[in-house]
C-alpha positions as a Markdown table, in Angstrom:
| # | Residue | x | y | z |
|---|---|---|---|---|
| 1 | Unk | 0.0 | 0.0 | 0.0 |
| 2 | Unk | 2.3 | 2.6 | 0.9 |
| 3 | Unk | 4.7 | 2.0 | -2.2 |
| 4 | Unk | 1.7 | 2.9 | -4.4 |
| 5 | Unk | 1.5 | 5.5 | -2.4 |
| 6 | Unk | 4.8 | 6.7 | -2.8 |
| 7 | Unk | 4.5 | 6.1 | -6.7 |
| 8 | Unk | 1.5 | 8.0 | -7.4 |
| 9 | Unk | 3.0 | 11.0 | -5.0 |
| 10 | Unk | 6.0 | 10.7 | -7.6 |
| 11 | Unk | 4.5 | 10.5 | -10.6 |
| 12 | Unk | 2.3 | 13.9 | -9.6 |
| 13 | Unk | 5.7 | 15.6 | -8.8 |
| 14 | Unk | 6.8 | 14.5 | -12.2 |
| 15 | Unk | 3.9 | 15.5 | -13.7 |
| 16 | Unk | 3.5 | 19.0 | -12.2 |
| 17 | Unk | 7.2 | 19.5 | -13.0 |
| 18 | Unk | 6.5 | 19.2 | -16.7 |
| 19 | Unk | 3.6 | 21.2 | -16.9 |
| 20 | Unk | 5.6 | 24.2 | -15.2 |
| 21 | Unk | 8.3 | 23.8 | -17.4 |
| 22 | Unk | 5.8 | 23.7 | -20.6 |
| 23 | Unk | 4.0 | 26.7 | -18.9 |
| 24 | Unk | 7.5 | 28.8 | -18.3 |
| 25 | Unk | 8.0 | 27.9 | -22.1 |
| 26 | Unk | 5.6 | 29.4 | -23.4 |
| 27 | Unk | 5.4 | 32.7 | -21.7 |
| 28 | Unk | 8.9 | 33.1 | -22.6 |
| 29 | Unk | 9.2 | 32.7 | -26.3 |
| 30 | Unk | 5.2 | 33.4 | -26.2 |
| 31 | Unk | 6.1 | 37.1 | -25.5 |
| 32 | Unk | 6.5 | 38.7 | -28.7 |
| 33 | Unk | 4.3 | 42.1 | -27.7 |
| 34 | Unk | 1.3 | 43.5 | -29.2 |
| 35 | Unk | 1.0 | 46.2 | -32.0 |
| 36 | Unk | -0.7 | 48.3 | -29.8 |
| 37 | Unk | -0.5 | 48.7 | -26.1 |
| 38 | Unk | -2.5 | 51.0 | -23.6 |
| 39 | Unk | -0.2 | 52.8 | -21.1 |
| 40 | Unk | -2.5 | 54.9 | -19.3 |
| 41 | Unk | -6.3 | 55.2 | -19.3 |
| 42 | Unk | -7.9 | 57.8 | -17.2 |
| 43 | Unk | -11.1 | 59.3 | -16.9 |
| 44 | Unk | -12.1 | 62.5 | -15.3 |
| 45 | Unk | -16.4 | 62.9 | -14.5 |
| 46 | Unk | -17.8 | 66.0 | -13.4 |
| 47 | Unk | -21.5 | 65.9 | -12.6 |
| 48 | Unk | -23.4 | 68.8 | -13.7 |
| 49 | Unk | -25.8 | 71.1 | -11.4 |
| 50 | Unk | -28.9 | 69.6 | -14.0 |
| 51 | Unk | -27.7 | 65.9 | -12.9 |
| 52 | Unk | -26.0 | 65.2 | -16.2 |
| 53 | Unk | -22.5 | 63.8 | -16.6 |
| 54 | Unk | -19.9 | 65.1 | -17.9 |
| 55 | Unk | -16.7 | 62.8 | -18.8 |
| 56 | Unk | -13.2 | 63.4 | -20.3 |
| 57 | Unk | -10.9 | 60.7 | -21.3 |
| 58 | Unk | -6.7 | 60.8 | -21.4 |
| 59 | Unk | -5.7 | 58.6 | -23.4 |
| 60 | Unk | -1.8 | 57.5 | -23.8 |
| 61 | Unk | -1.5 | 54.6 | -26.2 |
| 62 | Unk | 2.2 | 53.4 | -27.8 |
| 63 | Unk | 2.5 | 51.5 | -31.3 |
| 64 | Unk | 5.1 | 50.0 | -32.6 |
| 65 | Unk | 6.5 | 50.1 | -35.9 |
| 66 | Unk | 4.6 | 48.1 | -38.4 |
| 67 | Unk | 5.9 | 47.3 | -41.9 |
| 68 | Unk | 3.8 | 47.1 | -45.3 |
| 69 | Unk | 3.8 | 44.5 | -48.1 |
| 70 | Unk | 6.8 | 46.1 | -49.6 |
| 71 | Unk | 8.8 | 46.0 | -46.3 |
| 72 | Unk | 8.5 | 49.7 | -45.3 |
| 73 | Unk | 7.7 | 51.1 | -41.9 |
């Protein structure tokens, strides 16, 4: 009993060890960024005496270079 015990706790350890590794993988070569990224987003709201809403967005976004068919950026 207690050597399939110790087997199956192996076998998990094994198996967990893998799927970390797999998972490390593939957020590291995985990470090749996005065209377009967000790096702020605020807004600013100011109600109104009449009970209306009034909203103003900043917006700071970053692209990165993109090339064309014929290769230019």
């Amino acid at each position: 009993m207690s050597k399939r015990i110790v087997r199956a706790l192996g076998l998990s350890l094994v198996g967990a060890l893998i799927l970390a590794a797999l998972c490390a993988g593939a957020l590291i070569l995985g990470t090749d960024g996005a065209d377009l990224s967000y790096r702020t987003l605020d807004y600013d709201v100011t109600a109104t005496a009449d009970g209306d809403l009034k909203v103003t967005e900043h917006i700071d976004i970053k692209l990165r270079k993109r090339k064309d068919d014929d290769g230019k950026t």
